[in-house]
N, C-alpha and C positions, 0 to 999 in steps of 0.2 A: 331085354326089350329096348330097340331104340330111342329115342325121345320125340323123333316123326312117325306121324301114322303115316301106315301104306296103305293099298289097295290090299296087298296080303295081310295087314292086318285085319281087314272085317272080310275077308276069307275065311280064315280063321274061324271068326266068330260066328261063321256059317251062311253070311252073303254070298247071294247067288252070283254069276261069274256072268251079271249082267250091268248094263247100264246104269244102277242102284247102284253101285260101286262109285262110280264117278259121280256120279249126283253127290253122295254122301261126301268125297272127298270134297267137293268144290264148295259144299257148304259149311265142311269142317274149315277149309279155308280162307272160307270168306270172314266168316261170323264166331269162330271158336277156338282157331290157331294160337292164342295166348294161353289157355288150360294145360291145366296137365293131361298126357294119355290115358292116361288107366282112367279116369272121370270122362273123360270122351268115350269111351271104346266102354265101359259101363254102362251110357247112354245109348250107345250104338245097338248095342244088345238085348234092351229091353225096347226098341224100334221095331230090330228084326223080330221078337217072338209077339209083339203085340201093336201091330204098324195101324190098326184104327184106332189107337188110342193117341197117336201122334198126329193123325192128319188135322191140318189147321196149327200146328205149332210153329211157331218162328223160323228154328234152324232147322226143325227133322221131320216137319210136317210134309215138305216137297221131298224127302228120303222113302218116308213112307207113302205116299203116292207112289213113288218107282216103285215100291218092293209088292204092292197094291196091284194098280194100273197103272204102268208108265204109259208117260205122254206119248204117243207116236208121230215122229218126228221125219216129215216125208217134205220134198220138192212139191208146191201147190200150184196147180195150173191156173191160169186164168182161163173166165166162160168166154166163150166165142160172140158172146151178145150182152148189148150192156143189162141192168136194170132199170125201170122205171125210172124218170128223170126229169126236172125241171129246172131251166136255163133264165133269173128274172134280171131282166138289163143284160141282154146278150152285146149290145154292141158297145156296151163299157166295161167290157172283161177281156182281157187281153188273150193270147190263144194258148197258152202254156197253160192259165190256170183253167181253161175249160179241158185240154190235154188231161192234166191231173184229175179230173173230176171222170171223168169218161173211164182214166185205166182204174182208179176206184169202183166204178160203178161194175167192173167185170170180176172183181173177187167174191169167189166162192161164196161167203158169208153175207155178201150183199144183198140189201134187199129194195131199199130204194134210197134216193137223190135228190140234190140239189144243191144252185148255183146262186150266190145272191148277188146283186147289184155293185156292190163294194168288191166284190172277188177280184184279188190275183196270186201269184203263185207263191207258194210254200215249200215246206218239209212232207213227201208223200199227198195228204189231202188238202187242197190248196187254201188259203185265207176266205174265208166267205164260204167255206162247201160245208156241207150239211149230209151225211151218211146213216142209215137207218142199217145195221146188222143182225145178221141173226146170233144172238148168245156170244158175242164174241166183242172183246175194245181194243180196239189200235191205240196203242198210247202217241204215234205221231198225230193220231185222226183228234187228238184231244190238243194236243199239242206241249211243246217245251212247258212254256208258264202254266201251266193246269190252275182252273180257277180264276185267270184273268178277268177281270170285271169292273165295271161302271155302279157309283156310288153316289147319288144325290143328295143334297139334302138341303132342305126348301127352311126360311126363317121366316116368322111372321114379321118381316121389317120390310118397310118399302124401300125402292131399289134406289131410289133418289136418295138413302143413305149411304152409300159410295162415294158419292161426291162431296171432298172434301174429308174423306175419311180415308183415301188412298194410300199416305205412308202409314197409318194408323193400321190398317187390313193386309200391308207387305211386312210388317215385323212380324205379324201373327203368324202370315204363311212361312216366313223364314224361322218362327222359333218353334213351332210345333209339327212340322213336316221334315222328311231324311229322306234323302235319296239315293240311289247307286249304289256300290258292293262295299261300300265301307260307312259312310253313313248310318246312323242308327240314333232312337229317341234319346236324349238328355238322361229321359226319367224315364225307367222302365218300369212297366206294367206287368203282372200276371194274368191268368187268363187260364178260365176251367177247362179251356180245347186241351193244357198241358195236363190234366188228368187224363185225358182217354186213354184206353189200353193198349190200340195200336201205337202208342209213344213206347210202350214196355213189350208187347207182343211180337212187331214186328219189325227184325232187327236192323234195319235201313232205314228205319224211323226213327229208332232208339240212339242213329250214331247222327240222326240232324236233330234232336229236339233242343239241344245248345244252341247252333245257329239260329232255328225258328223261334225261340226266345229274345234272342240278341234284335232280330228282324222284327218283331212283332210293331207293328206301327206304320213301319218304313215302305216304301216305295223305290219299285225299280227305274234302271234305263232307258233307254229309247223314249218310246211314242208314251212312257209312262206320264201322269200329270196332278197336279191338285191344283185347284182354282177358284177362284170367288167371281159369280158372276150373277145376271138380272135372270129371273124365270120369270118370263110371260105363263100363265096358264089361261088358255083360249076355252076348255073347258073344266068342270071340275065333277068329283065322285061325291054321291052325298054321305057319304062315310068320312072323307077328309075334312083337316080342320081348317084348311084354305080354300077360298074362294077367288073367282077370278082373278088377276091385278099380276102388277109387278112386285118382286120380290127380291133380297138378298138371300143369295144361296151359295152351296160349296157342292163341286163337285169334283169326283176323283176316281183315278183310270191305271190301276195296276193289279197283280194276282201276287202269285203264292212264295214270290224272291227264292231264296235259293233250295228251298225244303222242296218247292213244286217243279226243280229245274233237276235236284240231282233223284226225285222221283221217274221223272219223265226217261232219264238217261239208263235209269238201273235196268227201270220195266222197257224201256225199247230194245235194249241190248237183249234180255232173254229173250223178248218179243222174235228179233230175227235169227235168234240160235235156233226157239224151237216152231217157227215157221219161216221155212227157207220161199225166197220169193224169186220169179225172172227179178234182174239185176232193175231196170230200172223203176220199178213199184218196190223196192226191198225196203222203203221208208213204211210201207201200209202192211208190215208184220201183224198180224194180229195174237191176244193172249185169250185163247176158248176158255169161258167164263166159270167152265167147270171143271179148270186146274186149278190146284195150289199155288202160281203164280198169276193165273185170272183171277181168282178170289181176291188177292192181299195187295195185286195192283188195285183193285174196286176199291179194297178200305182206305189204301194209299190215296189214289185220289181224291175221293171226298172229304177224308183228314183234310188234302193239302187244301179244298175246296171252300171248306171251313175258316182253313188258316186265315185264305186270299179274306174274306167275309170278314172274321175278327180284326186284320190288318186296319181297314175300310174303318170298320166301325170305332176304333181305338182314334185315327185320324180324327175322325168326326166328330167324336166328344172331345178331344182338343181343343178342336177351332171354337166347338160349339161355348165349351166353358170360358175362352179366350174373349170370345166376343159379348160373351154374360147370358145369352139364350139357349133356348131348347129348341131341336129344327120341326116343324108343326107337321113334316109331311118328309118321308123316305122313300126312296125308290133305285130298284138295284136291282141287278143281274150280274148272273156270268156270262163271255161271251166264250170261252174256252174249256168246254168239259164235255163230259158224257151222260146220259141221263137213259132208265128204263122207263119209254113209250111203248104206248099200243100205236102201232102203226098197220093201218087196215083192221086186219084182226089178231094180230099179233103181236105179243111181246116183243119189243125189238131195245138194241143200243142204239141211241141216237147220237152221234156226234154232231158237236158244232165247232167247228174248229173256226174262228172267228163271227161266228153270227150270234142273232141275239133269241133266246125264245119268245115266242110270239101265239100262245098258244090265246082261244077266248077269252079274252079281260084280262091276260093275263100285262103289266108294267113293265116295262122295258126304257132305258135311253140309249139314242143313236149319237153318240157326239160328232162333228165335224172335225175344226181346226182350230188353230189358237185364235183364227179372224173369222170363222164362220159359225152359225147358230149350231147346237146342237140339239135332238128332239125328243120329244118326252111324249112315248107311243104306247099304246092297247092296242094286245094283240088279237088279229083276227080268225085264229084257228084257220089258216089256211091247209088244206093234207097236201098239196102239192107242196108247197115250201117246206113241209114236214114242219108246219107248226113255227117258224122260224120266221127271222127280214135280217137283216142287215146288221152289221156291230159296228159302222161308222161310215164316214167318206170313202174308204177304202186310199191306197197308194197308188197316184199316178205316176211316180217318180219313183226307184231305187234310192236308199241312201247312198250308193254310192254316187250315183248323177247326180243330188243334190249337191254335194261335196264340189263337184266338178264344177258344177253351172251356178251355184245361187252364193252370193257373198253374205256377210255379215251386214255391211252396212245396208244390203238392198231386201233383205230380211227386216232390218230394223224400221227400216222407212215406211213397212207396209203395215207391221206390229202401231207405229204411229199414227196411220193416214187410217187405224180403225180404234186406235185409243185402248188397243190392250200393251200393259206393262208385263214384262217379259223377265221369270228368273231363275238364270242357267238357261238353259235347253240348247241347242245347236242347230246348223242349217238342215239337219238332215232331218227335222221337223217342224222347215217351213213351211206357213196355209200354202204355197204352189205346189205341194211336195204331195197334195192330195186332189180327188174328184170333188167336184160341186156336189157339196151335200144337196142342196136342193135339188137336182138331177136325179140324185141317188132316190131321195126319198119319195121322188112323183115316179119312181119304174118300181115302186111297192104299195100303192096305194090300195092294191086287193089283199096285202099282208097286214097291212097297220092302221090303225086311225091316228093324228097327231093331236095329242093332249094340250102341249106347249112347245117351248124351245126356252133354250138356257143360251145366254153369249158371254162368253167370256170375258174377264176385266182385266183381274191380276192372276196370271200364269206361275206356278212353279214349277220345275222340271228338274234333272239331274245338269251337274254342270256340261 
């Protein structure tokens, strides 16, 4: 017996001279190619004579599924008419991402839509669109970062302690904040998310839970952020232990680093293997919720969802024990995930691939820019918006035209002429680089009510 399994080997062993073949090989190669044979091809075998007691297993769970019910793997047309649909701030949405939004709303699985204010284009479902499916998750529809999200947290300090406290609150940000692909805390923390089973269960989890450890704390790239700034609250919950006034607060804007990046990539590549799409929707693959790879994408994401949340909250106790206090008031969302809604009457996946949920009472922040207020909203259960508004300014600029058109020093001067200090970040998330928040936020006032707003002071970002 050779030392490579073949296809002829679980022949052999009385695999049918179907597709289950290749499944098994590809998982044997993906997840088990260091074993010896005969410990393989011994597993293989108690698959094949007893394949429900495998389903849901790591490597052989999606083996016995084929040997079960394989997946059927067919060319998916689009419907000739969209779905239900709603467009909020149509004339601050450029025409690609309504484009993306429209070929979304024509997939099979679709069931209803939406466009928000900040919208523009993407990967498949555009920045701002919001998707109701039936039984089914797009992992683009969720997006790369899965679990992106906005993190508040409000200090019982008045805001007029800033002043004069500025290099005192830029050391803090510099020694308890990490940003970008190499960057990582000082001082690492554990965290009972590294107990859950899908770390041991599910084997694309089991090969990032090193990385997600190393990360745990840290913040990514781009438009990522942590920040000390004043929270106006214009009104207040009688549950909260703040009232009205200004405050010192931290807020902070990243998801799940690289656990929810090589999530996103595993699950969209099977996404378009086993649903083939016309060429230009092949980003809106979707994985039916009642495969073996819908399933274990579901745990995958909420794991990474989890992660993005403990990241947030490890930050926060940082800063919080840094500056000697406890924050009296939190407030957080994701703006990039999936969630199971009743929409109309029905169960449905809601994607929000850049928006915020917005459901009755439910808290949310909308931030702006490094020079503009960000907003601290209760949501209005609207069903048109599908429960949703907005996850920020939105981009009026490409990074790349920032690069092109906006310098350092004329970046610098606007950071000055509004009095926030700036550290790291790049042109390509200068305040010009985005819509007028306020704009944004008055073309959703039947989505949100505004609680407060947060302004920014001292910015951190990646270099």
């Amino acid at each position: 017996m050779g030392s490579k399994l073949s296809g002829k080997d679980l022949i052999k062993l009385g695999f049918p001279k179907t597709n289950a073949i290749n499944i098994a090989l590809g998982q044997i190669t993906r997840y088990r190619k260091r074993e010896k044979k005969d410990q393989i091809l011994l597993e293989a075998r108690s698959v094949l004579l007893n394949p429900d007691q495998f389903l849901g297993h790591g490597t052989w769970g999606k083996v016995a599924e084929g040997l079960i019910k394989p997946v059927e793997v067919r060319m998916q047309q689009l419907r000739a008419q969209r779905v239900p649909f709603s467009v909020f701030g149509e004339n601050e949405i450029d025409e690609v991402a309504k484009r993306q939004l429209y070929d979304a709303l024509k997939l099979p699985i679709s069931v209803q839509g939406a466009l928000m204010p900040d919208a523009h284009s993407g990967y498949g479902l555009p920045i701002g669109g919001v998707l109701a499916t039936d039984n089914a998750v797009i992992p683009f529809g969720v997006g790369v970062d899965i679990g992106c999200r906005m993190s508040l947290s409000i200090f019982d300090i008045p805001a007029s302690y800033i002043k004069g406290k500025e290099f005192q609150l830029r050391n803090i940000l510099k020694d308890n904040t990490a940003f970008g692909l190499t960057e990582t805390q000082k001082t690492r923390t554990d965290h009972e998310l590294f107990s859950r089973p899908e770390f041991q269960e599910i084997p694309i989890l089991k090969s990032l839970k090193d990385k997600a450890y190393k990360q745990l704390g840290s913040s990514g790239s781009g438009n990522h952020f942590v920040e000390f700034g004043i929270v106006e609250l214009v009104d207040a919950k009688p549950n909260w232990e703040l009232g009205k006034g200004s405050y010192l607060a931290v807020l902070s804007h990243s998801g799940s680093r690289g656990l929810g990046a090589n999530i996103a990539k595993h699950y969209s590549y099977l996404a378009t293997k086993q649903c083939p799409l016309p060429k230009h929707v092949q980003h809106l693959a979707w994985l039916d919720l009642d495969t073996h790879d819908g399933q274990e994408y579901w745990l995958a994401m909420n794991l990474a969802g989890d992660y993005a949340k403990a990241c947030h909250d490890n930050i926060h106790q940082r800063l919080a024990k840094a500056i000697g206090k406890r924050p009296r008031l939190t407030i957080e969302n994701h703006h990039n995930f999936a969630w199971k809604e009743v929409v109309g009457d029905k169960e449905c996946i809601v994607h929000r691939k850049g928006a915020t949920p917005a459901s009755a009472g439910m808290l949310g922040i909308i931030p702006g820019s490094m020079t503009a207020k960000g907003f601290i909203v209760e949501g209005k259960g609207n069903i048109e918006s599908i429960n949703s508004a907005s996850h920020g300014a939105g981009r009026l600029m490409s990074r790349g035209a920032c690069k092109n058109s906006i310098s350092k020093s004329e970046m610098s001067k606007i950071l000055d002429r509004h009095q926030v200090e700036l550290i790291g970040g790049s042109v390509d998330e200068a305040p010009m680089a985005y819509k007028d928040i306020e704009k944004v936020i008055s073309l959703q006032q039947e989505l949100v009510n505004v609680l407060g707003t947060f302004t920014p002071k001292i910015v951190r970002m990646d270099k």
